[in-house]
C-alpha positions in Angstrom: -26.5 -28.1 -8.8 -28.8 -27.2 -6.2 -32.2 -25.2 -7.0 -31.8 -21.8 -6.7 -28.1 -21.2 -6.9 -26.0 -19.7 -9.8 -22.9 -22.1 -10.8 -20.0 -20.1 -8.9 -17.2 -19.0 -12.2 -13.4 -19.1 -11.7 -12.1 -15.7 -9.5 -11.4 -13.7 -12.6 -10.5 -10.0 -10.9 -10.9 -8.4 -14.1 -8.0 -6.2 -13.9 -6.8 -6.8 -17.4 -5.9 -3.6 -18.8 -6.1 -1.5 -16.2 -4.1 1.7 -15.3 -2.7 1.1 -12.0 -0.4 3.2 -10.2 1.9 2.2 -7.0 4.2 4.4 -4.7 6.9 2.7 -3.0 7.2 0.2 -5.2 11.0 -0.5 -5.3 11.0 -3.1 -2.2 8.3 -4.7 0.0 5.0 -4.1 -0.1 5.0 -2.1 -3.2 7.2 -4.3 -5.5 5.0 -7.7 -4.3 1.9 -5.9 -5.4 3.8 -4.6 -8.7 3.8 -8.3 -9.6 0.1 -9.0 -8.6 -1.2 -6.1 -10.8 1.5 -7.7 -13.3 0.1 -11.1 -13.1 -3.8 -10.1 -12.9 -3.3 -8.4 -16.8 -2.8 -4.6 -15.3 -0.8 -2.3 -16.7 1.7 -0.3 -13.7 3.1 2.5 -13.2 5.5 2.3 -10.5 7.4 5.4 -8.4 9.9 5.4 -5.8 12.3 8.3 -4.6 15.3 7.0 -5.9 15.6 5.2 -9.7 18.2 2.8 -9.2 16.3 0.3 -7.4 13.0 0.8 -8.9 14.7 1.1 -13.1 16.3 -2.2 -12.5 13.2 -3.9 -11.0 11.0 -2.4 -13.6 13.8 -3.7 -16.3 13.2 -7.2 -14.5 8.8 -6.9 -14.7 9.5 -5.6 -18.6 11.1 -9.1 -19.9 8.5 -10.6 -17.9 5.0 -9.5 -18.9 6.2 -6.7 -22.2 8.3 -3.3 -22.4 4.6 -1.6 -22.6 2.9 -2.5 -19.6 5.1 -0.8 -17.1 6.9 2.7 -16.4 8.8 3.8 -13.8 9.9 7.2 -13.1 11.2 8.7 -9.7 8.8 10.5 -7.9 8.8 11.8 -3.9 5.2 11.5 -2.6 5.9 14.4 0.3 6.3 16.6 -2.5 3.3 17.8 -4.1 5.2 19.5 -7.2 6.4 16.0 -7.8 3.4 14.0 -7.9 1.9 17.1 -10.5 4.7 15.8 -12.9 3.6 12.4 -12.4 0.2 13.2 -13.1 1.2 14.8 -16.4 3.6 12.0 -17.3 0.2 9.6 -16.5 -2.3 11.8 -18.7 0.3 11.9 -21.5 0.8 8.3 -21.5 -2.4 7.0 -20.5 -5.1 9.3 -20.4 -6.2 8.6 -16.9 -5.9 6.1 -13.9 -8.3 3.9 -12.8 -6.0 2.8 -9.3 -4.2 4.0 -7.1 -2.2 2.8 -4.1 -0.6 5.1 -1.5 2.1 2.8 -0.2 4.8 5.2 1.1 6.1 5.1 4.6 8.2 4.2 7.0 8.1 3.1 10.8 11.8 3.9 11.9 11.7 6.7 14.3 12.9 7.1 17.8 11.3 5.6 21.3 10.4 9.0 22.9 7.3 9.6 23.9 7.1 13.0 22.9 9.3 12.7 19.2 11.4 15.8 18.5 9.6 18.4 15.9 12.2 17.9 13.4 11.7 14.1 14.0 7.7 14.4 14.0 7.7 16.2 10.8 9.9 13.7 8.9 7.3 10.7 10.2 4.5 12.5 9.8 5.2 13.7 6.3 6.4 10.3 5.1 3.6 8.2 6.4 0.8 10.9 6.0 1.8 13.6 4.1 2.7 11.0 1.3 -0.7 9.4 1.3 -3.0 12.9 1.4 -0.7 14.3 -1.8 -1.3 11.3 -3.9 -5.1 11.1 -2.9 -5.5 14.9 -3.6 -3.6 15.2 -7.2 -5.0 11.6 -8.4 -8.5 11.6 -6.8 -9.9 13.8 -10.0 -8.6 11.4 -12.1 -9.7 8.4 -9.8 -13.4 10.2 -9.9 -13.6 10.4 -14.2 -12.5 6.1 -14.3 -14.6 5.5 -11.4 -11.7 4.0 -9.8 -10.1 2.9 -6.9 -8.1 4.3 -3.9 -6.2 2.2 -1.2 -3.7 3.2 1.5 -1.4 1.1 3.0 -1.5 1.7 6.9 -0.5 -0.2 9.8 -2.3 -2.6 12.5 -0.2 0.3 14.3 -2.5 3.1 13.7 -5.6 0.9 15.4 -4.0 0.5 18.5 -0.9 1.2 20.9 1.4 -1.8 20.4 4.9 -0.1 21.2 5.6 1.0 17.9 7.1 4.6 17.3 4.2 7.5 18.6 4.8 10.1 15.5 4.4 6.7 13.0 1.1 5.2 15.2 -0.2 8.5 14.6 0.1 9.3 11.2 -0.7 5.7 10.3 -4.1 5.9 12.2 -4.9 9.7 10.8 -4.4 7.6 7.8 -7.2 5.4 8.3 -9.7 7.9 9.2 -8.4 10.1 5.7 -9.8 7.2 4.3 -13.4 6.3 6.1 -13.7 9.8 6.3 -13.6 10.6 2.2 -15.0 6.9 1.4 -18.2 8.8 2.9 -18.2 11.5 0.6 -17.2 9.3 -2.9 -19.7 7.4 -4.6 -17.7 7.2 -7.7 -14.4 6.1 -6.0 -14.3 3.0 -3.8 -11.8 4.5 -1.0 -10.5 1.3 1.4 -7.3 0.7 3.5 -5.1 -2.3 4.2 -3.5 -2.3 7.9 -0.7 -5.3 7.9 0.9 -6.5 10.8 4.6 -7.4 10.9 6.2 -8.1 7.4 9.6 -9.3 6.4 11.6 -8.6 3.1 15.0 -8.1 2.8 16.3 -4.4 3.0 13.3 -3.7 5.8 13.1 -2.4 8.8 12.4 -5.8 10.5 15.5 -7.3 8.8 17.1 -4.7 9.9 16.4 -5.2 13.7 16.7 -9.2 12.9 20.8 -7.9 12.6 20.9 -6.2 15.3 19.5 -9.3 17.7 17.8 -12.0 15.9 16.9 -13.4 19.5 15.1 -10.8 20.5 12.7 -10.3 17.7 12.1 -13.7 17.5 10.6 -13.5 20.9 8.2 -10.8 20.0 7.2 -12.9 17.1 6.0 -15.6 19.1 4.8 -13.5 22.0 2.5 -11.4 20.1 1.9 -13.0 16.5 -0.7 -16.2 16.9 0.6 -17.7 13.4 4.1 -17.3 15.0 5.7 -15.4 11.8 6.0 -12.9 9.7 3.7 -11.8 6.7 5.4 -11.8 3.4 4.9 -8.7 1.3 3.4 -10.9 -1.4 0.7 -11.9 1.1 -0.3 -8.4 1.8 -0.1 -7.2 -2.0 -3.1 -10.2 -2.8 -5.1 -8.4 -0.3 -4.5 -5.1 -1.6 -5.2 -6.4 -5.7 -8.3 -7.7 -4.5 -9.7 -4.9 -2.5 -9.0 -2.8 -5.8 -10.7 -5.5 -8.3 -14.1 -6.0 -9.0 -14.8 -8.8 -7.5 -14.7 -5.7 -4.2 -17.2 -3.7 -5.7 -19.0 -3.1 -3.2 -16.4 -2.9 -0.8 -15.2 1.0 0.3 -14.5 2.7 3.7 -13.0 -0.5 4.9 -10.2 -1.2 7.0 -8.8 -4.9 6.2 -6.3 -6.4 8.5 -3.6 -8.2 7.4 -2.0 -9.3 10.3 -1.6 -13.3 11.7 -4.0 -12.7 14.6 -2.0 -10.1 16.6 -5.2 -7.9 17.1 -7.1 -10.4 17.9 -6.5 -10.1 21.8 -6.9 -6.4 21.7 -10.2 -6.1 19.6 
């Protein structure tokens, strides 16, 4: 080994044991990074709107990795009276939190330019709304562990790519929640992920793979340098490593996930 340098160990994330709670987590983004926690020794809590869905995947993670390391329960992030009761169920069961990942949203809106208000509040409140709720209830808890906080945003909120204006913008006020109160923490690291184009089944791209598979393929190629899709288990590493340790000095970052698409804007 070469004089002067420390013999590099293996990528332990030191996540064992701790308290981690994901929104959305009955599909996507949010189920993928379920597993990660899963896999990395954490202990999850995972929400979604509805329980069907999310008690049968939790069922599934329980014969997996032990009945004790996971609860669900159905919570709605755009309603703060909600995510009190999960706050309680947490403190009862757990004492406290140590991360958090606001995960809720969804990009299907309409093509105006100028969305309806009925419309704009429905966007808004799912992609935005969502993620300030669960940072104001959970940040006390976030600032006793010392913990971490990361939204899940869009490479849509950095830049005008076509995608829905009400979503765009509440993705990108999003980001700057985030760089904004990552200057104020010192206790809570405070980062965002900002993917590109992911596939699962049930999504919004599958569903517009339906609808004209031709078409989106096209935009694939025309836009995405790797030519393809993320998977959702792709962006869930990035997000169980910007919430480990081996991040700790990480916060008020923006990490795109995206297969090159911004690299000919930025």
């Amino acid at each position: 080994m070469a004089v002067g340098l420390q013999k590099v160990c293996n990528m332990d994330l030191e996540l064992s044991g701790k308290r981690v709670l994901v929104t959305g987590a009955s599909q996507g983004i949010g189920k993928a990074t379920v597993l990660g926690f899963l896999e990395e020794g954490a202990n999850i809590i995972m929400v979604s709107r509805g329980l069907n869905q999310l008690n049968a995947l939790a069922d599934e993670f329980k014969k997996n990795y032990g009945d004790s390391r996971v609860i669900s329960s159905a919570c709605d992030c755009t309603n703060e009276s909600d995510l009190v009761l999960l706050k309680q169920l947490i403190e009862k069961k757990w004492g406290g939190i140590d991360v958090v990942v606001a995960n809720v949203g969804d990009g299907r809106s309409v093509v105006d330019a100028m969305p309806s208000s009925d419309q704009w509040k429905k966007t808004w409140d799912s992609n935005f709304e969502s993620a300030l709720l669960t940072a104001r209830i959970f940040l006390p808890m976030l600032e006793i562990s010392k913990g971490n906080l990361l939204f899940v945003s869009s490479i849509a909120g950095m830049e005008a790519f076509g995608a829905p204006v009400d979503y765009s913008t509440a993705k990108a006020a999003v980001i700057a929640l985030a760089k904004n109160m990552s200057r104020k923490l010192a206790n809570v690291r405070v980062n965002v992920i900002t993917p590109g184009n992911v596939y699962f089944e049930g999504g919004a791209w599958d569903e517009k793979i339906k609808q004209d598979k031709n078409h989106v393929d096209n935009i694939i190629q025309a836009t995405v340098p790797m030519n393809r899709f993320a998977l959702p288990e792709e962006i869930a590493d990035s997000i169980v490593f910007l919430c480990s340790e081996r991040a700790s000095f990480i916060t008020g970052s923006t990490l795109v996930v995206d297969g090159g698409q911004t690299v000919g804007v930025f």
